[in-house]
N, C-alpha and C positions, 0 to 999 in steps of 0.2 A: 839487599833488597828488603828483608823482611823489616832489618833496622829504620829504611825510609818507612813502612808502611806501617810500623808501630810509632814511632814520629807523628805524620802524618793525624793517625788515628788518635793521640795522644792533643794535637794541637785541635781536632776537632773534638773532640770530648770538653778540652776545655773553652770553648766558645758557646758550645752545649750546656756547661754550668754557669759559663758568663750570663747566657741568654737568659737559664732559667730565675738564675738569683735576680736579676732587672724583672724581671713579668710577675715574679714573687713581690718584689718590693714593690712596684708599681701599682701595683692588685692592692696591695697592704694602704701607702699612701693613699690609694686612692678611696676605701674605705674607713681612711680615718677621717678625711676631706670629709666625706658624704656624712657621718657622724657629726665633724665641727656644723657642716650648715645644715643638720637636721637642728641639731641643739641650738641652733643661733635663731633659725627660721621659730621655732614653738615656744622659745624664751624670750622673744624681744618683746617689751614690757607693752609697747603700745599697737601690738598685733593682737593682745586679746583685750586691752582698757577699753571698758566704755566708752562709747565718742558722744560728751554733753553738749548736745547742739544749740546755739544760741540766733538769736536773730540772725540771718546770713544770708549770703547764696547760694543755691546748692548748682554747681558748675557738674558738668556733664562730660568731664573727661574721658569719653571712652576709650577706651584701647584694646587692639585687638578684633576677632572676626564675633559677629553677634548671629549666636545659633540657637537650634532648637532644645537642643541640652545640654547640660556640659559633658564631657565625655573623659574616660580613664584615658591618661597618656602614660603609654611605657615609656623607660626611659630611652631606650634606643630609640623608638617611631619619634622621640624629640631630638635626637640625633639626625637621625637616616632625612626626618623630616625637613630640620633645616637644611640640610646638605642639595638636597633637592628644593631649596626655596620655598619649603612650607615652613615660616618662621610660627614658631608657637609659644606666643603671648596667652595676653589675659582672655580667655576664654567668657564672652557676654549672653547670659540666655533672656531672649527677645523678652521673656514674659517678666525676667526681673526688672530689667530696661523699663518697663511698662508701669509695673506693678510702683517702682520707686517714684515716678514722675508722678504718679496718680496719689500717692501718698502724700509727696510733698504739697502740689494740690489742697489739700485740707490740714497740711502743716500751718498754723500760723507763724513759727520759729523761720520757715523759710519765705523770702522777700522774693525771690524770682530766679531767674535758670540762667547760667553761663554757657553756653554751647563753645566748649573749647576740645574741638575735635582731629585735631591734629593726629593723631594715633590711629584713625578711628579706618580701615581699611575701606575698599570698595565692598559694597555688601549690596545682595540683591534688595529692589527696590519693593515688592513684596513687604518684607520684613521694617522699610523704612516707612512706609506709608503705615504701618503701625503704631510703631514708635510716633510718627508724626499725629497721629488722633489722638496721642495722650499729651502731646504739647498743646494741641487746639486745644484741649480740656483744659489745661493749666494756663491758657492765658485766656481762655473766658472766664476765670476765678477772678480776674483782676490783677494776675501777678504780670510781674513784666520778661521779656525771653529776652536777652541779648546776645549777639552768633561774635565772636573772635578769634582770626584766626589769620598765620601771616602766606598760607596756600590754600586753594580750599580742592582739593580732589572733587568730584562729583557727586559721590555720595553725602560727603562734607556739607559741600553747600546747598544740597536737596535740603537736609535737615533745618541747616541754619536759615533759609528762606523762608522755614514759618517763624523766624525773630522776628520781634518788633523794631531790631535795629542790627544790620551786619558790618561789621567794622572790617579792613583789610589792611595789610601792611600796604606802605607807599612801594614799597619792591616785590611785591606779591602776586599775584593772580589768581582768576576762577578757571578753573582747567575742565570745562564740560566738553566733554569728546565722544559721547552717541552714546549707544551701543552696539556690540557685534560680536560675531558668532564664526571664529577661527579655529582653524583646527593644523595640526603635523600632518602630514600625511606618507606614509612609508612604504610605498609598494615598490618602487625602484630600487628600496633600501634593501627588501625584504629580497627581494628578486636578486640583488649582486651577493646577496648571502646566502643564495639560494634557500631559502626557506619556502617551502610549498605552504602556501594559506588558504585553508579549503573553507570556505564559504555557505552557507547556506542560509536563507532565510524569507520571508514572504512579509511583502507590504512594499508601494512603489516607492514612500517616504523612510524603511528604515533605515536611515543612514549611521547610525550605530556603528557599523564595521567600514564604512568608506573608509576611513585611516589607513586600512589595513588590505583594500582591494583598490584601491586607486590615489591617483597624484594629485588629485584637487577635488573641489566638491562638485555631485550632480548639481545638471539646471533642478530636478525633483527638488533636493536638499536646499536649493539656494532660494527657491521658490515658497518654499514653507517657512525655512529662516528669514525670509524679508518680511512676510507678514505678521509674522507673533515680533521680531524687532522693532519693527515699525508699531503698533500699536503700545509695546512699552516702552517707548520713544515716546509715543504720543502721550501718554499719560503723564511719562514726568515731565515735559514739556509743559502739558496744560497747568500740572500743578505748581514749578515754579511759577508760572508767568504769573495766576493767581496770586499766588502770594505775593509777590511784588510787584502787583497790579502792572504790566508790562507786557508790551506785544510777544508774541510768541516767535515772532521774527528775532528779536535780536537773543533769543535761544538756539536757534537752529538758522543761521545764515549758509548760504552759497560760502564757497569756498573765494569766490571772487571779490565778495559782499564783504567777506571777512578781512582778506587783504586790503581792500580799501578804508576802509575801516581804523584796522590797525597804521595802516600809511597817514590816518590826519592824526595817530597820539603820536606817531615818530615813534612807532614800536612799544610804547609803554602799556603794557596789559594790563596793572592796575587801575591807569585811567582809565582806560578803554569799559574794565568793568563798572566803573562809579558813571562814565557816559551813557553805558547803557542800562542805567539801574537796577546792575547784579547786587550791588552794595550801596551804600546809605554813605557809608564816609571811609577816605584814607586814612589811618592813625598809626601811629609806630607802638611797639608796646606800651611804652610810657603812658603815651596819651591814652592808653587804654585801659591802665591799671586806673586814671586818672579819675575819669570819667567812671568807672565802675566803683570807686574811690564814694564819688559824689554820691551815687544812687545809692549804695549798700554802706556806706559808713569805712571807716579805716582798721583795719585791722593791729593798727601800729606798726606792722613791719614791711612798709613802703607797699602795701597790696588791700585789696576790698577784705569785709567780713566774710566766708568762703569755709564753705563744706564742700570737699571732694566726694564724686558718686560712692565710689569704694567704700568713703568711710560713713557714708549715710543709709547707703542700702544696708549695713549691719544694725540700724532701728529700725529697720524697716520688718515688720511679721505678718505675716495673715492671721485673718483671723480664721479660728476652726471650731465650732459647737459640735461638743458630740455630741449632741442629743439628734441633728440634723441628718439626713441622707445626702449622699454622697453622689455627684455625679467624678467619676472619674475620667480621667485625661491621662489617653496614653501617648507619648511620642513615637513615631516609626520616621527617624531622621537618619538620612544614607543611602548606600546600596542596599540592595536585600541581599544576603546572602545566605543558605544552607545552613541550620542548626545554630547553636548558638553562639552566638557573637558580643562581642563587648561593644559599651557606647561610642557614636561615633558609626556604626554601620547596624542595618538591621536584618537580625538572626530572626529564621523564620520560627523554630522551635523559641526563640526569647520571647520576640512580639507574642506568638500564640500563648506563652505560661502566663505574660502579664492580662492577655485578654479573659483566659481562665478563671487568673487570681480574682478579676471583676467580676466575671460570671456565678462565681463561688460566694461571695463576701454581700449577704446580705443587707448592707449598708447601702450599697450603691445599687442605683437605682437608674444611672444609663450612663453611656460612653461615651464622651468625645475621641477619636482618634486622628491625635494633629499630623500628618504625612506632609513630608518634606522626602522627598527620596526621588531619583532617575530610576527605579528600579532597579534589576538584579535578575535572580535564579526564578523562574518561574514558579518550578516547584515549591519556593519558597513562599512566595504570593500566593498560590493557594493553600497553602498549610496556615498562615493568617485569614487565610477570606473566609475559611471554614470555621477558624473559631468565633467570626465576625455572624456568622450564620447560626453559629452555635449559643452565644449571647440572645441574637433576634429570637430564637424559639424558646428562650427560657425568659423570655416577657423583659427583658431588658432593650432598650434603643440605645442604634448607637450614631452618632453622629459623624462624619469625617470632616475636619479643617484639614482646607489645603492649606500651603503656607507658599513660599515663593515656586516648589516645584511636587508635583505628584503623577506624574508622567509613566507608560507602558509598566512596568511591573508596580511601580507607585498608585496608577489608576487599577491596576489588577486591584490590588488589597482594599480598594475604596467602592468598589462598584457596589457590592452585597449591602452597605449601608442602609438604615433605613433614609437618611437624608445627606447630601454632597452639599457643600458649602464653599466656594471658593472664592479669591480676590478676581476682578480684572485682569490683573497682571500674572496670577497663577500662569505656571506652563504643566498642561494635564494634555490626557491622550497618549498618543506614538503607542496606540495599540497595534501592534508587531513581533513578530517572535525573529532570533534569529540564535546562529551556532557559527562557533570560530575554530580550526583545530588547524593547526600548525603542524607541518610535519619538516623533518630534515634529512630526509634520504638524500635528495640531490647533494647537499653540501658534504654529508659524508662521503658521495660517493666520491666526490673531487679527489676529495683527499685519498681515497686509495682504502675508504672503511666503507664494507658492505652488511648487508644482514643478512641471513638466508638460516632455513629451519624446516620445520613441518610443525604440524595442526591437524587437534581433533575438528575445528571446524571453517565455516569460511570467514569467520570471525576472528580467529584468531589471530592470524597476520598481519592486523591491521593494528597500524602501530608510528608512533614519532619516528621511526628509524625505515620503515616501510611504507610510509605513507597509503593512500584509501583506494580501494577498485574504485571502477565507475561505481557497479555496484552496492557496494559500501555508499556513497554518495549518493547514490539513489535513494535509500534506507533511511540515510542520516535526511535526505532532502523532504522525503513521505512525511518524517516525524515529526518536522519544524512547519509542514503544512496541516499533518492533524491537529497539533498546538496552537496554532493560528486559527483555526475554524475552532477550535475548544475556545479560546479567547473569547472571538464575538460573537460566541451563541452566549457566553454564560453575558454578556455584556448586554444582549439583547434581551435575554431572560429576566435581568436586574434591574434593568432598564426601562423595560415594557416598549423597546422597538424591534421593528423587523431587524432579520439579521441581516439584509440585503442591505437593510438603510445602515446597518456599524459597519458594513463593510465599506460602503462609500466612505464612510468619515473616518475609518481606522487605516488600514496599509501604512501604518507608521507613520501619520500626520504629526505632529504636533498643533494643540490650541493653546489659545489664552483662554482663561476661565471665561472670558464674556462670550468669546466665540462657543467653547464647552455647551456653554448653558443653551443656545441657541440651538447647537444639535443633541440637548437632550442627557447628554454625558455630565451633566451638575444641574443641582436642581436650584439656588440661588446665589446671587454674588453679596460678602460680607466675610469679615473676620474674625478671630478664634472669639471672642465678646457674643459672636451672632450665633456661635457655632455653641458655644453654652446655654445659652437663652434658648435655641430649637431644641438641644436637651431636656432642657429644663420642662419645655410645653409638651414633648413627644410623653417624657416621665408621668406628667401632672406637678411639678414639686413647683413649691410657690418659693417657699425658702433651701436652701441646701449648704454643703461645703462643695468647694472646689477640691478633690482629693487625690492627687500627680502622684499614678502608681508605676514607678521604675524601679529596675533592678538594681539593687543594693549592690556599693560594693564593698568586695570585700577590706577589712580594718588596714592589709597591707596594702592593698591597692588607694584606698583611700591616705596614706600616709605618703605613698608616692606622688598622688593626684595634690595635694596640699605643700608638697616639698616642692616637685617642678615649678609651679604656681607662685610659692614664694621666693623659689629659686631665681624666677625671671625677675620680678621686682625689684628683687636686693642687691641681684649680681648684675643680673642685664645678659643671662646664660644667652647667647644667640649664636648657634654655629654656621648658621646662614653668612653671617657677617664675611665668612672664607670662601663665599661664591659672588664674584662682581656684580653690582647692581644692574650695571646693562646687560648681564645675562639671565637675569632672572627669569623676565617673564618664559624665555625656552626653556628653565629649568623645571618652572611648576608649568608647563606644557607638556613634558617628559612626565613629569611624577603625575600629572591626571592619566595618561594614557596608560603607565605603568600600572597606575590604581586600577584601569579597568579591568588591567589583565588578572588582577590579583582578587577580583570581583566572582572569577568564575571559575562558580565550585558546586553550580547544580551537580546533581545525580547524575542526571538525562543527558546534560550541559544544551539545554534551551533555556537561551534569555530572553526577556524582557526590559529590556537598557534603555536609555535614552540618553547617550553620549553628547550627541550635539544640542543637548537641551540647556549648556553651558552659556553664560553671556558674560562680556567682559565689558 
C-alpha cells in the first residue's frame, strides 16, 4: 500500500513540476514577446518622423469611441474588457477631434475633409453635434467635405450629412434605427439564486436599481425614457433633414411606410437611400477613389493626395503664452467613485486635488468643469462640490459644461457652479438617492450552510451571510431619505428655488438640458466654446490660455497606455474577436450592469446613479 501511495505521490509531484516549468516558460515567453513589441512599437521609424504635409486632404478616419479624455488602460481591463465586448481601440478625445478640423480650417496645405468613417462606433449625439460645428466652420472657409462610406451606422451618417456630397456603395445602406433605452433585468434570476436584494431609495423616477427589483421597466421609467428619447430623436432628426434639405418623413417613417417603400426598390436599401435623399450618389470604391482623384490631385498610387487624421493631428499644437492667465478645464468623465481613481472614472479625492491645484495656482484665474458622468458615490459628489465652493470663495469662477450626460450625482458636483451650461441633448437631473445590498442567507441556507453567533450590538449581525432586520431596513431606509432631502435643499440653495418646486422636478426624473433649463436646474444651452467664453466674462480676461489640468500619469503607466495603443494598430490585439458578433450586444449589456456593481464603494453606500440614462 505505502509503495502505491509513494507511486502515486511521485506521479503527482511530477505533473506538479510538469505544470510549473510550462507557467515558468510561458511567463518568460511571454515577457520576451512584450519586450519584442515594446521595441518594435518605439522604434518604427515612421511612428516618431515628422509628417510634411503637402497640399491634400485631410480624411477623417476615426476609429474607435470619442471621449472626454483619454484614459490609462491596464492591461487586463484590455483583456477582461474585450472578453466582455468592450473592444478597445483607438481612444478619440472630443476636443482634439475639434481642435484638428478647426486647424485644418486655416491650413492652406489642406483642400478639404474626407469623412471615411467606417470604424467610427455609435457615439452619443451630444458629443457629435460638436464635432459637427467645427465641420460647419470648415466648409464656410470655402473647403469642400465629402462623406464615403460602403455602411453608414447612425452616428456615421449624422456626421457625413453635413458633406457637401455623400457617396454610398451600390450594396450598402444607411442603417438609422432611433434611439432607445433597454436594459437586463434580473429579479427572477436573482430570486432562483436566492439572493435577497434589499432596496432602498426615494424618488418616483429612480429607476437606477429596477434591474435588480423587477422583470421589466416601470410605466414611471418608461414615461420619463419616452420623453428625453423622443426629444433626442427629434433633434437629430431635425438636423439631418437640414442638412439635406429633406422632409423629416422620410427619416422616421411608420414601420408600414417603410415596408412599402422598400417593396417598390425590390428590397434594395442603397437605392431606397439615394430615393430618399439619404445620399447624393451610389459609387463603388473605384469610382470613389476616382472622383476624389479629380478633386484633390493623384497621389500616384491608384488613390487622391491624403493626410490621415492620426497623422495630422501630430502638427497640430496649441498655442500657449505664458505671459497670459489661465482659465482651466477640468474633466470629471464616468462614474464618481470614492477616493482616488484612475482615468476613465471619477475619484472624488482626484476631481477635488485637481480643483485645489486651480485653486492654489495663481495663474488661473477660473474654471471650466466639463462633467460627462451618470453619477456614482454621493459622498463623493460632495467632496467635489465643496472644493467647487471652496474655488467660488477664493474669488475664482467656475463654470460647468455639460457634455452628453451630467445626471444625479453628475448634477450633484455641478450645482454649486457659479454658471451651468448645457447642450439640448444633455441628459441632467435624476436627482435621487438610492442603496443596493445583496444578501445570501437563503441560498446558503439550501445548501445546508447556516451563520449564527453573538454581538456587542444590534449592528452587528447584519451581514451577506445574515441578511437585514426590518430594523436594519428601517435605518438603512431614514438614511437614503435624509440624503435625498440633503440633495434638494443644497439644489434649492444653489439654485435660488423653493425646495418644494426641486422636489417636484427631482424624484429621479431625468431632463434634456432644454427641459433643465426651463425648470431652472441649467442656466443656458451652448457648448464647451460657450462654456469658456462665460469663463472668460465671469473672470474679466480679454485674452487668456486654455490650460487642461489632469492627473499625470505615471512614466509606467504612460509606457503601458502608449504600448496598448500601438499595440491595436500594428497587431490588431482584439480578444473580443473570441466572443460571436450576435452576442455582443448581451455581452456589453452584462459588463455595463457588472460596472455598476463595481461602481459602489461609498462609505455610507448612498448613491447618486443614473443607470438608465444610457441610450443605444
Amino acid at each position: 500500500m505505502k509503495t502505491i501511495f509513494r507511486f502515486i505521490g511521485l506521479v503527482l509531484k511530477g505533473i506538479w513540476k510538469t505544470i510549473s516549468f510550462l507557467r515558468v516558460a510561458v511567463l518568460n515567453l511571454s515577457f520576451l514577446l512584450l519586450i519584442a513589441l515594446l521595441y518594435f512599437a518605439y522604434t518604427k521609424t515612421d511612428s516618431t518622423k515628422p509628417v510634411e504635409v503637402q497640399p491634400r486632404a485631410l480624411v477623417l478616419n476615426l476609429s474607435g469611441p470619442i471621449v472626454e479624455q483619454s484614459r490609462y488602460v491596464n492591461p487586463m481591463d484590455s483583456v477582461t474588457g474585450s472578453l466582455f465586448g468592450r473592444d478597445l481601440p483607438k481612444e478619440n478625445v472630443l476636443f482634439d477631434i475639434v481642435e484638428t478640423i478647426r486647424h485644418a480650417k486655416d491650413d492652406d496645405k489642406i483642400l478639404g475633409i474626407v469623412l471615411a468613417l467606417k470604424e467610427l462606433p455609435e457615439t452619443n449625439l451630444t458629443k457629435l453635434r460638436y464635432i459637427a460645428k467645427a465641420l460647419n466652420e470648415f466648409k464656410a472657409s470655402g473647403k469642400s467635405i465629402y462623406a464615403i462610406g460602403d455602411i453608414y451606422n447612425q452616428s456615421q451618417y449624422y456626421l457625413a450629412s453635413y458633406a457637401d456630397k455623400v457617396f454610398l456603395a451600390p450594396d450598402g445602406a444607411v442603417m438609422i434605427k432611433g434611439y432607445s433605452a433597454y436594459s437586463l433585468y434580473y429579479k427572477t434570476l436573482l430570486e432562483k439564486l436566492d439572493v435577497t436584494t434589499h432596496i432602498f431609495r426615494v424618488g418616483t423616477y429612480k429607476s437606477a436599481v429596477e434591474p435588480f427589483l423587477r422583470d421589466d421597466m416601470s410605466d414611471e421609467a418608461k414615461q420619463s425614457a419616452s420623453r428625453w428619447l423622443s426629444q433626442l430623436w427629434g433633434a437629430f432628426v431635425d438636423d439631418v433633414a437640414t442638412n439635406r434639405s429633406i422632409d423629416v418623413g422620410a427619416l422616421n417613417p411608420s414601420m408600414d411606410d417603410f415596408l412599402a417603400q422598400l417593396k417598390a426598390v425590390d428590397g434594395d436599401l442603397a437605392k431606397l437611400s439615394l430615393e430618399l435623399g439619404l445620399v447624393d450618389q451610389l459609387a463603388t470604391r473605384q469610382e470613389m477613389r476616382r472622383y476624389l482623384i479629380d478633386t484633390y490631385g493623384s497621389n500616384g498610387e491608384d488613390s487622391f493626395k491624403q493626410v490621415s487624421y492620426y497623422d495630422y493631428q501630430k502638427s497640430v499644437h496649441p498655442d500657449f503664452n505664458g505671459q497670459q492667465d489661465d482659465i482651466a478645464v477640468i474633466v470629471a468623465s464616468g462614474a464618481i467613485l470614492d477616493g482616488q481613481q484612475p482615468r476613465g472614472s471619477v475619484g472624488g479625492d482626484t476631481v477635488a486635488s485637481l480643483l485645489r491645484e486651480a485653486k492654489n495656482d495663481s495663474k488661473v484665474k477660473a474654471v471650466v468643469l466639463r462633467v460627462d458622468s451618470p453619477g456614482g458615490s454621493a459622498f463623493a459628489s460632495e467632496v467635489i462640490r465643496n472644493e467647487i465652493v471652496a474655488l467660488r470663495n477664493a474669488g475664482k469662477p467656475v463654470v460647468v459644461s455639460m457634455s452628453s450626460l451630467a445626471a444625479s450625482g453628475g448634477y450633484w458636483i455641478s450645482m454649486s457652479a457659479d454658471k451651468i451650461i448645457a447642450q439640448p441633448t444633455t441628459l441632467t437631473g435624476s436627482i435621487g438617492i438610492f442603496s443596493v445590498i445583496t444578501t445570501f442567507e437563503k441560498g446558503l441556507n439550501n445548501i445546508g450552510v447556516y451563520t449564527d453567533g453573538v454581538g456587542t450590538s444590534p449592528f452587528s449581525g447584519q451581514g451577506l451571510t445574515t441578511g437585514l432586520t426590518e430594523q436594519a431596513s428601517d435605518a438603512f431606509q431614514m438614511g437614503i431619505e435624509h440624503g435625498y432631502n440633503r440633495f434638494i435643499s443644497l439644489v434649492g440653495e444653489n439654485r435660488d428655488i423653493e425646495v418644494k418646486q426641486v422636489d417636484s422636478i427631482a424624484q429621479g426624473r431625468v431632463w434634456t438640458g432644454q427641459d433643465a433649463m426651463q425648470h431652472g436646474l441649467v442656466d443656458s444651452m451652448g457648448d464647451f466654446d460657450d462654456a469658456v467664453a462665460a469663463a472668460a466674462a465671469l473672470a474679466q480676461l480679454e485674452s487668456y490660455n486654455i490650460y487642461w489640468i489632469e492627473e499625470p500619469l505615471s512614466p509606467t503607466e504612460q509606457l503601458i497606455q502608449d504600448f496598448m495603443n500601438q499595440a491595436k494598430v500594428e497587431f490588431g490585439l482584439d480578444v473580443s474577436a473570441w466572443i460571436p458578433r450576435s452576442l455582443m450586444p448581451v455581452a456589453q449589456q452584462v459588463q455595463t450592469d457588472l460596472s455598476l456593481l463595481d461602481s459602489f464603494n461609498d462609505p455610507k453606500g448612498y448613491y447618486a446613479f443614473c443607470l438608465p440614462c444610457k441610450v443605444e
